[in-house]
Backbone as CSV, one residue per row, in Angstrom:
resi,resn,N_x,N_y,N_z,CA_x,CA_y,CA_z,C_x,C_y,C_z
1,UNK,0.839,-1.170,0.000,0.000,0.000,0.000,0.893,1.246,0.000
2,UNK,0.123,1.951,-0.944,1.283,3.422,-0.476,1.503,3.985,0.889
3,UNK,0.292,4.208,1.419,0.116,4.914,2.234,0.236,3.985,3.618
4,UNK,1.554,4.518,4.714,2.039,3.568,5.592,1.016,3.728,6.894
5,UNK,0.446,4.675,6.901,-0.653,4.707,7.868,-1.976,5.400,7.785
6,UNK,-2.978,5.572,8.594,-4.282,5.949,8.172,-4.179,7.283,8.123
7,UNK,-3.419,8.127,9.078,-2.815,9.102,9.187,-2.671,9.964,7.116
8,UNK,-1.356,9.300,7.416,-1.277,9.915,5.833,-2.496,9.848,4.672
9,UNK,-2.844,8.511,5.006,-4.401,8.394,3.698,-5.062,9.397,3.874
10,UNK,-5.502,9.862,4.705,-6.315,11.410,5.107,-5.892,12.424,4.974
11,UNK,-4.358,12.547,4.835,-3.786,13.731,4.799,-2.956,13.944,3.587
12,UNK,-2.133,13.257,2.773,-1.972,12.955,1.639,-1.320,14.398,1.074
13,UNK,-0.236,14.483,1.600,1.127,15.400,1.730,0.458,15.983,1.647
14,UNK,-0.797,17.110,2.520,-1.275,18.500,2.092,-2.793,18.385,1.551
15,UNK,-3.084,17.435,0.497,-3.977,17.643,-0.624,-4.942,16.820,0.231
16,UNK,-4.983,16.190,1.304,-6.143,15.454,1.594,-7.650,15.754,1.559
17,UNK,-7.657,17.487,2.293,-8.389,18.081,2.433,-9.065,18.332,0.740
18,UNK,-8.623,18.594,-0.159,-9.351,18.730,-1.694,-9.763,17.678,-1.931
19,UNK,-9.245,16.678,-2.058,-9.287,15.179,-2.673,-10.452,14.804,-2.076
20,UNK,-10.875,14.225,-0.558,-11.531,14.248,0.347,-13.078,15.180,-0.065
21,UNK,-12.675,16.519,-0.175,-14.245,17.504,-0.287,-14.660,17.129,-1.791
22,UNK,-13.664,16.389,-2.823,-13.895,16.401,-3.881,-14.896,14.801,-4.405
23,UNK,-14.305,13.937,-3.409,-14.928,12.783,-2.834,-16.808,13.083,-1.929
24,UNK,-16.786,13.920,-1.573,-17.694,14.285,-0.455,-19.059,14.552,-1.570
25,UNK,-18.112,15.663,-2.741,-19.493,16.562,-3.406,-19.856,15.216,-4.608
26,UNK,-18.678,14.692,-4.935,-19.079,13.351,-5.738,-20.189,12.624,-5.632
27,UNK,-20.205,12.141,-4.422,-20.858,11.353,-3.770,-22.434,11.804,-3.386
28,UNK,-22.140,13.239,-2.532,-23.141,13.970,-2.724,-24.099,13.840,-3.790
29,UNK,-23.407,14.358,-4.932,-24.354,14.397,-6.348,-24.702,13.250,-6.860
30,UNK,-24.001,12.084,-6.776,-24.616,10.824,-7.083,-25.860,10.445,-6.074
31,UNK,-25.945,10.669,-4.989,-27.006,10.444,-4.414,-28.419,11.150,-4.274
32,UNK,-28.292,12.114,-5.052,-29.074,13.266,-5.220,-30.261,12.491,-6.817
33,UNK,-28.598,12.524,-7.384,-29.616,11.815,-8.574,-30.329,10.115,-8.760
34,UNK,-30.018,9.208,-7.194,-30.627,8.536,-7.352,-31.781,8.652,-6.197
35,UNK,-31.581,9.437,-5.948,-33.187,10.031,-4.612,-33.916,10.214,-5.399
36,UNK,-33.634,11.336,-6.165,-34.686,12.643,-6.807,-35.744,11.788,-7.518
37,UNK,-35.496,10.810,-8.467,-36.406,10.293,-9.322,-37.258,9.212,-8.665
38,UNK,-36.919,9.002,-7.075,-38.008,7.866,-6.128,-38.199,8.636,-5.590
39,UNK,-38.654,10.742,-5.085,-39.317,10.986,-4.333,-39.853,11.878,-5.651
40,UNK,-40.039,11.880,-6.864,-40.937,12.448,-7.587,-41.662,11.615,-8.068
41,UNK,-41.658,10.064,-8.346,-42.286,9.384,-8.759,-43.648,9.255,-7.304
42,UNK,-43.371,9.049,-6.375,-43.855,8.897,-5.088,-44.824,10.335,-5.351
43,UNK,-44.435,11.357,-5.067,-45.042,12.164,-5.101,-45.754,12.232,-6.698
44,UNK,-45.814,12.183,-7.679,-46.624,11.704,-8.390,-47.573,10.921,-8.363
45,UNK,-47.130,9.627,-8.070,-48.364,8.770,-7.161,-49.528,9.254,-6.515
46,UNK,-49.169,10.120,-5.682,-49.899,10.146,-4.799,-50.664,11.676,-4.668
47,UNK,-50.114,12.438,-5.858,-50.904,13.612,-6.672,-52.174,13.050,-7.417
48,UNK,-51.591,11.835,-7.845,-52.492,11.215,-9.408,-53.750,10.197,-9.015
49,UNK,-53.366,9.452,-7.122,-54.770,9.162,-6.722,-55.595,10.429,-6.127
50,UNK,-54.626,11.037,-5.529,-55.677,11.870,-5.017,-56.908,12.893,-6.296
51,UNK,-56.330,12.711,-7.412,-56.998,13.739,-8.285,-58.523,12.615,-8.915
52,UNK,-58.057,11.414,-8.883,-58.394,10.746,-9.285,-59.489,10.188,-8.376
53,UNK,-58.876,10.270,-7.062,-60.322,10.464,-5.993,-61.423,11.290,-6.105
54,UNK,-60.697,12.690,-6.387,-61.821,13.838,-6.135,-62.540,13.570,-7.568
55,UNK,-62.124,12.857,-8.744,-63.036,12.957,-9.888,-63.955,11.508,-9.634
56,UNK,-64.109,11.266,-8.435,-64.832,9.591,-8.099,-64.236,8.771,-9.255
57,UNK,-63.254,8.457,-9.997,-62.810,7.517,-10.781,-62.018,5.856,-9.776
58,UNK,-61.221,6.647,-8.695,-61.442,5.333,-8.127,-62.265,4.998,-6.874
């Protein structure tokens, strides 16, 4: 392994701190885009009975 302790993996002569926030917003945004499309579908759902209530269809 390069890195001889956990120490350095985190710190990574200096740059840990970028690498790390750059890891953070990555991750961030990947999870954003697999939320977003299961709480709009959901909320669709549940726009589309309720409309569908008030027209007595179901």
């Amino acid at each position: 392994m390069y890195f001889s302790s956990l120490n350095e993996l985190f710190y990574m002569d200096g740059h840990g701190v970028y690498v790390w926030a750059v890891y953070a917003v990555a991750i961030s945004i990947i999870a954003a885009l697999a939320i977003t499309p299961l709480v709009r579908r959901r909320r669709f759902v549940r726009e589309e009975t309720q409309r569908l209530r008030r027209e007595g269809k179901v």
